[in-house]
C-alpha positions as CSV (number, residue, x, y, z in Angstrom):
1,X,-12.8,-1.9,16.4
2,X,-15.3,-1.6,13.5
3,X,-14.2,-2.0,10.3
4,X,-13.8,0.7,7.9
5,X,-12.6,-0.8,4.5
6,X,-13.5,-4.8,3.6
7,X,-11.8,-6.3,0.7
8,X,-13.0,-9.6,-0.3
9,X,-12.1,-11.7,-3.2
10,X,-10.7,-9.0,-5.8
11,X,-9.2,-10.1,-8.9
12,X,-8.0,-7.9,-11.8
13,X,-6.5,-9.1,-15.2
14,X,-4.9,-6.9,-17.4
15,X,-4.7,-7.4,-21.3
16,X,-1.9,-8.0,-23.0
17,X,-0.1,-9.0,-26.6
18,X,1.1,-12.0,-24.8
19,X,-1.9,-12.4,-23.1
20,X,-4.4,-11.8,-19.9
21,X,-2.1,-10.9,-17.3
22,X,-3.7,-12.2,-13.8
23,X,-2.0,-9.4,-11.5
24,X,-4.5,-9.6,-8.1
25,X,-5.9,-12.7,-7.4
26,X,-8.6,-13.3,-4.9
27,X,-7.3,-10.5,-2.4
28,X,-9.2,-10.4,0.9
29,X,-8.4,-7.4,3.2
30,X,-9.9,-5.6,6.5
31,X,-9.3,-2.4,7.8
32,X,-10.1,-1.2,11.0
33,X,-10.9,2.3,11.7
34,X,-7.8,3.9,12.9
35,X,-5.8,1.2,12.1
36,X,-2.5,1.2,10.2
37,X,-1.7,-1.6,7.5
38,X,1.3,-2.3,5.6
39,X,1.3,-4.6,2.8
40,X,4.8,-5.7,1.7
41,X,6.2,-7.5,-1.1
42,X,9.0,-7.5,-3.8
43,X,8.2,-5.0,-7.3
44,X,4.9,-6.8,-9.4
45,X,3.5,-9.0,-6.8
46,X,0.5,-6.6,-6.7
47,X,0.6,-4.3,-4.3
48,X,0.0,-1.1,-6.3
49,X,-2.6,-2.8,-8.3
50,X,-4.6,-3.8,-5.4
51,X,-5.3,-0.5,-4.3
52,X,-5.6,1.7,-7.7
53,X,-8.6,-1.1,-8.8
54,X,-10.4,-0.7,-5.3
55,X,-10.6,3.3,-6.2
56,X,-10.9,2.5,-9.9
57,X,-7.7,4.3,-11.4
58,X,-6.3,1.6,-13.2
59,X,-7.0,2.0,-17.0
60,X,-9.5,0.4,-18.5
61,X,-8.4,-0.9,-21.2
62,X,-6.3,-2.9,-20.6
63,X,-7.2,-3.5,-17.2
64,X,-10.2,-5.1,-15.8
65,X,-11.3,-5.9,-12.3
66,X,-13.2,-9.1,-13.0
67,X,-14.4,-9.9,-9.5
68,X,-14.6,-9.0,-5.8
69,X,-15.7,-6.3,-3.7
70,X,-14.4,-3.5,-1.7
71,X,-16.9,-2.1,1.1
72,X,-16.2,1.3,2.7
73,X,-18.3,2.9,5.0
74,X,-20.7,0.1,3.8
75,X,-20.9,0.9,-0.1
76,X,-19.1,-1.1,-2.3
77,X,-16.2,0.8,-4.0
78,X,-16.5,-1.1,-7.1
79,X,-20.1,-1.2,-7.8
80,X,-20.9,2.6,-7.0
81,X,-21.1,4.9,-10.3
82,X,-18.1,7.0,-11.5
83,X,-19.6,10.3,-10.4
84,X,-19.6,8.6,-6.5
85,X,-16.4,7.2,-6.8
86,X,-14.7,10.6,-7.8
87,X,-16.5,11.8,-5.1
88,X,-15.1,9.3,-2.8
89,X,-11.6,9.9,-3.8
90,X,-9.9,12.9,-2.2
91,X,-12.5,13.8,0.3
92,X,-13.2,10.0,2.4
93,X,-9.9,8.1,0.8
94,X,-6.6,10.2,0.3
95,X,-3.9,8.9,-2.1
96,X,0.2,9.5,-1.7
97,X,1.2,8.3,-5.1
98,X,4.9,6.6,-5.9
99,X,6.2,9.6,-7.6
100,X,6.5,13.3,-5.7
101,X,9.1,14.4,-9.0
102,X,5.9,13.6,-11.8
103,X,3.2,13.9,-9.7
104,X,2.0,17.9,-10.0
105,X,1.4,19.4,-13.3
106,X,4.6,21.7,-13.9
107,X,2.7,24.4,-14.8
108,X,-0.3,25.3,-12.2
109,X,1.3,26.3,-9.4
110,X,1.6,24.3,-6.0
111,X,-0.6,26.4,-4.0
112,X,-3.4,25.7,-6.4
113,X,-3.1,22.4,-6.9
114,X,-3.3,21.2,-3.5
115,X,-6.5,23.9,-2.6
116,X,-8.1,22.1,-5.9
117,X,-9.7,19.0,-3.6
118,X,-11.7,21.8,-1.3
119,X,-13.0,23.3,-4.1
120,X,-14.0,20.2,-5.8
121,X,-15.4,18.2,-2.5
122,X,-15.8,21.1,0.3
123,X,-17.1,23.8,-1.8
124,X,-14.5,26.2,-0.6
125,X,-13.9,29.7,-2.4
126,X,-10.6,29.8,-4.2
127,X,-9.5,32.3,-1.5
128,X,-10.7,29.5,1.5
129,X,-8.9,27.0,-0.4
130,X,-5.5,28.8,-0.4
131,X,-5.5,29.7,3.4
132,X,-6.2,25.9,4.0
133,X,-3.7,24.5,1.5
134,X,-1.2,27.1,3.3
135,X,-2.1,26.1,6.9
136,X,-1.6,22.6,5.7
137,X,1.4,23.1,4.0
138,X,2.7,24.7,7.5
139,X,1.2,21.4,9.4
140,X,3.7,19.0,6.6
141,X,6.7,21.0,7.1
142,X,6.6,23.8,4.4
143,X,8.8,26.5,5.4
144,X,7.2,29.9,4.8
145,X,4.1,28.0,3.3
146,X,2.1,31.0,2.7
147,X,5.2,33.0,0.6
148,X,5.2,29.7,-1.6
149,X,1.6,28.8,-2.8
150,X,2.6,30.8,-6.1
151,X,6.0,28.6,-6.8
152,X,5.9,25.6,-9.2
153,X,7.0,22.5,-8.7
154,X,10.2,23.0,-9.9
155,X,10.9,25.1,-7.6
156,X,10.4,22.3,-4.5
157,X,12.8,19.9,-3.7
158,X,11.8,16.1,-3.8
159,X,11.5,16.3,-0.1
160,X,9.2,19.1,-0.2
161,X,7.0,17.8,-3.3
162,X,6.7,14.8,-1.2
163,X,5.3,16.8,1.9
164,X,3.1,19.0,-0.6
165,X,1.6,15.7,-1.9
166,X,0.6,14.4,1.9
167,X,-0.9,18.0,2.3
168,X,-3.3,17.2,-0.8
169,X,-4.0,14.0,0.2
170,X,-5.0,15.0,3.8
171,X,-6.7,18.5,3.1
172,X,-10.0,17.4,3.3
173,X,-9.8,15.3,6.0
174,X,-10.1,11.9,4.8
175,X,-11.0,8.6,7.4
176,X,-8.5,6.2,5.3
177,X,-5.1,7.2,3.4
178,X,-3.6,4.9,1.1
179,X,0.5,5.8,0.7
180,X,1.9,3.8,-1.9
181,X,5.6,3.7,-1.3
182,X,5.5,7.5,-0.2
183,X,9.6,7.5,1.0
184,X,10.9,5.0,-2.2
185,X,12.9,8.0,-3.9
186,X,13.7,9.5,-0.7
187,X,16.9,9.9,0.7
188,X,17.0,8.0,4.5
189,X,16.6,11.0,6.5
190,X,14.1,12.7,4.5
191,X,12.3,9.2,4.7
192,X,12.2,8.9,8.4
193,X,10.8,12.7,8.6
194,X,8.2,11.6,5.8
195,X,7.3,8.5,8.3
196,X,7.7,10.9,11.5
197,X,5.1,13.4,10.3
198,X,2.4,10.5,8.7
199,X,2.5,9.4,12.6
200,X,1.7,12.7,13.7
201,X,-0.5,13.2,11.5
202,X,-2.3,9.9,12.2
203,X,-2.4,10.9,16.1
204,X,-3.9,14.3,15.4
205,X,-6.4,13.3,12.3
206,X,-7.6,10.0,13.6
207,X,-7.4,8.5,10.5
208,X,-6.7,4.5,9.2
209,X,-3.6,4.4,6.9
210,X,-2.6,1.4,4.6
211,X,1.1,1.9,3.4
212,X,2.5,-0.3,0.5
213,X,6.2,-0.8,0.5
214,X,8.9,-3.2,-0.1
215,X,10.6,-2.2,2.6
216,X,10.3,-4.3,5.9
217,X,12.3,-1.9,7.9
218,X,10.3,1.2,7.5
219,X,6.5,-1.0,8.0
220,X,8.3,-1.6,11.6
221,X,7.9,1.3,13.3
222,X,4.9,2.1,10.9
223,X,1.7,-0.5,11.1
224,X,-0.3,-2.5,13.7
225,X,-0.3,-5.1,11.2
226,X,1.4,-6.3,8.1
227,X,0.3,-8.5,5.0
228,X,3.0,-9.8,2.5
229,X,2.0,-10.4,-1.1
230,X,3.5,-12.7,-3.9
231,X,2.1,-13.2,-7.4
232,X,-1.0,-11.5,-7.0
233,X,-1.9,-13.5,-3.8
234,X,-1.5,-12.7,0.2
235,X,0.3,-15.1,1.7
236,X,0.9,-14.1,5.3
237,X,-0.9,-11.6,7.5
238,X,-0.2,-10.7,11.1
239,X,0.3,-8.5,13.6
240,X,3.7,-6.5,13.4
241,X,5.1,-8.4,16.3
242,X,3.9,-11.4,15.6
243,X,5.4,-11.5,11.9
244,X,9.3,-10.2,12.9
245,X,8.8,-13.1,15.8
246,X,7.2,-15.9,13.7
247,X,7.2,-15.9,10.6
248,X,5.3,-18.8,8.8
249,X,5.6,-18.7,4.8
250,X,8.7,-19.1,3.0
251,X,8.8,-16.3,1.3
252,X,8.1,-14.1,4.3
253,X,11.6,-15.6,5.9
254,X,13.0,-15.2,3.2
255,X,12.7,-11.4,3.3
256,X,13.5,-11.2,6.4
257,X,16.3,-12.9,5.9
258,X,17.7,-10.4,3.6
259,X,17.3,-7.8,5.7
260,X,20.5,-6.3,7.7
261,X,19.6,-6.4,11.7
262,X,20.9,-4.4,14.6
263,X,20.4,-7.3,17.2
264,X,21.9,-10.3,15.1
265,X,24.7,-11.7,17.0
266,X,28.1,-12.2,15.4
267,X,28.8,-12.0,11.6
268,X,25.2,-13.6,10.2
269,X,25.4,-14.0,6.2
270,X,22.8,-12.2,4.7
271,X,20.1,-14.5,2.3
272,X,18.5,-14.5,-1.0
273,X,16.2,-15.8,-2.8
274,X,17.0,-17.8,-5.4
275,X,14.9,-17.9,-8.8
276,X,12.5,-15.4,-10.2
277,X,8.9,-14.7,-10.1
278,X,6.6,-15.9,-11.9
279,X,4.9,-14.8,-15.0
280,X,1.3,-14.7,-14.5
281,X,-0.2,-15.4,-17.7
282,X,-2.5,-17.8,-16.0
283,X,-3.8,-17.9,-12.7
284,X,-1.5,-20.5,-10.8
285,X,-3.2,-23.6,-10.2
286,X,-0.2,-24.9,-7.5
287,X,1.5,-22.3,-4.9
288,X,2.9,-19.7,-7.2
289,X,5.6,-20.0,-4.7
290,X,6.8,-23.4,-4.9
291,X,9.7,-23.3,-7.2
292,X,11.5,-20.7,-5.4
293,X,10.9,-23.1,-2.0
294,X,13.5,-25.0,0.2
295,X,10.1,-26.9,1.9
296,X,8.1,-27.6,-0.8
297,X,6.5,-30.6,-1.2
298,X,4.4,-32.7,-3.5
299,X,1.3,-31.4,-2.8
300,X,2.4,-27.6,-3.8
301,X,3.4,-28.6,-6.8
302,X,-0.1,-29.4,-7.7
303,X,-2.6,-27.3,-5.2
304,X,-2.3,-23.7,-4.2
305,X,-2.7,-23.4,-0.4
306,X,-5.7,-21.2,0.4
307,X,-4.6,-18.0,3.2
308,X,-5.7,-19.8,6.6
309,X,-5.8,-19.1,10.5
310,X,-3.2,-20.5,12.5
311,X,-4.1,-18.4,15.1
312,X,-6.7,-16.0,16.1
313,X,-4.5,-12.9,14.6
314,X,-2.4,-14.8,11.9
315,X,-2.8,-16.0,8.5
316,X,-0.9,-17.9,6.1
317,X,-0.7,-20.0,2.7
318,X,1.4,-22.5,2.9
319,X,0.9,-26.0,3.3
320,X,4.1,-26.7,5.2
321,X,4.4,-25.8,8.9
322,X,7.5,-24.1,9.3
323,X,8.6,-25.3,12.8
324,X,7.9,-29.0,11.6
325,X,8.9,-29.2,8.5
326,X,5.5,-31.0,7.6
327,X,2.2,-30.7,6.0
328,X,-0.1,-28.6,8.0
């Protein structure tokens, strides 16, 4: 498969009255078309960050992406001007942002908002742009879509604002969307519908999907393939199957760890892990990991592991091999 979206080397700092925050650090992703990513991670280890600054919406001031690149379609997202990266946004990359309740203005009604990216990118009449917002409103789950377009979005439930916020991000057909915790303030049955329609919708539009979460369980059933991020840095990547089988970093197990499963056998204690992250005032110059670690070592105290092969399909930064117990 070709790839649609290459991510190499992106940092971003953010400005602070403490100081430079370093929130992505060196960041190398691929994409390939048709391909569904989730990148995991607890809340602040970058996850967000990493894809607002590869479709420039973080604010500048006080943020600042200081290096990298992101190629799409072979044009680099961070070097094009402003105009082509508005254009970009909305019609070749959709967004699902965190939060369906503050999302849409309160006063424009729903109907409008979500036609809005046809008449923008497609040139559509306002009229054109309604029956498509409606039909697409009908494709998410809408009940009685068309006898709606005129309701605000007080008048949707959070389900609904949800499904009218995948509508917008998919009316104009784009080749990647980027759903960043889409099902977070979701009840758990609303959240599997959520995740049962993005799979439908993925079959029928042909498009490549990256979906940030925190939540291992629902990137199950989701992605082909599965990156976890701490302190700015990825430091596992594998195939789905690959990474619930064998894991390899510390933190990955960890996670997994903490998660309730269906197939454990007996009464298995759930585990935590202990300390906090940490504050990244500075870019770490050991593993940003280590002090949380049951296997570190001397050598992670004093050099970050770069994210390496241990296979053809799995990457890791650690310097400690898990089934060993010793240095890679």
């Amino acid at each position: 498969m070709q790839d649609l979206l290459d991510i190499l080397n992106l940092k971003t700092h953010f400005q602070t009255q403490e100081g430079t925050i370093h929130a992505v650090n060196g960041v190398s992703l691929s994409l390939s078309d048709g391909e569904t990513l989730g990148i995991v991670g607890e809340s602040g280890c970058g996850k967000s960050v990493t894809m607002m600054s590869l479709l420039r919406l973080i604010p500048m001031p006080p943020g600042r992406i200081v290096a990298g690149s992101a190629h799409f379609f072979g044009r680099d997202l961070l070097q094009v001007s402003d105009t082509e990266i508005r254009t970009i946004r909305g019609s070749q990359i959709g967004m699902i942002f965190q939060d369906p309740m503050t999302f849409f203005n309160p006063v424009i009604p729903i109907g409008k908002q979500v036609a809005e990216p046809l008449e923008v990118h497609r040139n559509f009449t306002r009229a054109q742009a309604l029956e498509r917002a409606a039909e697409m409103l009908e494709m998410v789950g809408i009940p009685r879509a068309r006898d709606r377009l005129s309701d605000y979005p007080h008048q949707f439930s959070g389900g609904m604002r949800q499904r009218a916020m995948i509508a917008m991000a998919l009316i104009c057909n784009p080749k990647l969307l980027i759903a960043d915790e889409p099902t977070t303030a979701l009840d758990v049955t609303i959240q599997a519908q959520i995740i049962e329609l993005v799979l439908r919708l993925r079959e029928e539009l042909g498009m490549s999907i990256i979906w940030i979460t925190h939540d291992l369980g629902v990137v199950a059933g989701l992605a082909q393939r599965i990156a976890v991020m701490y302190a700015g840095y990825i430091i596992e990547e594998a195939l789905v199957d690959e990474f619930y089988a064998n894991p390899q970093h510390p933190y990955a197990i960890g996670l997994l760890g903490s998660l309730p499963r269906l197939d454990a056998n007996g009464h298995k204690r759930l585990v935590s892990i202990d300390g906090l992250p940490p504050v990244l005032t500075s870019e770490p110059n050991s593993c940003p990991f280590a002090p949380r670690c049951w296997l570190a070592m001397e050598r992670c105290q004093r050099e970050n592991p770069q994210l390496r092969y241990i296979n053809d399909k799995h990457r890791v930064a650690c310097w400690v091999d898990i089934d060993s117990g010793k240095e890679r």
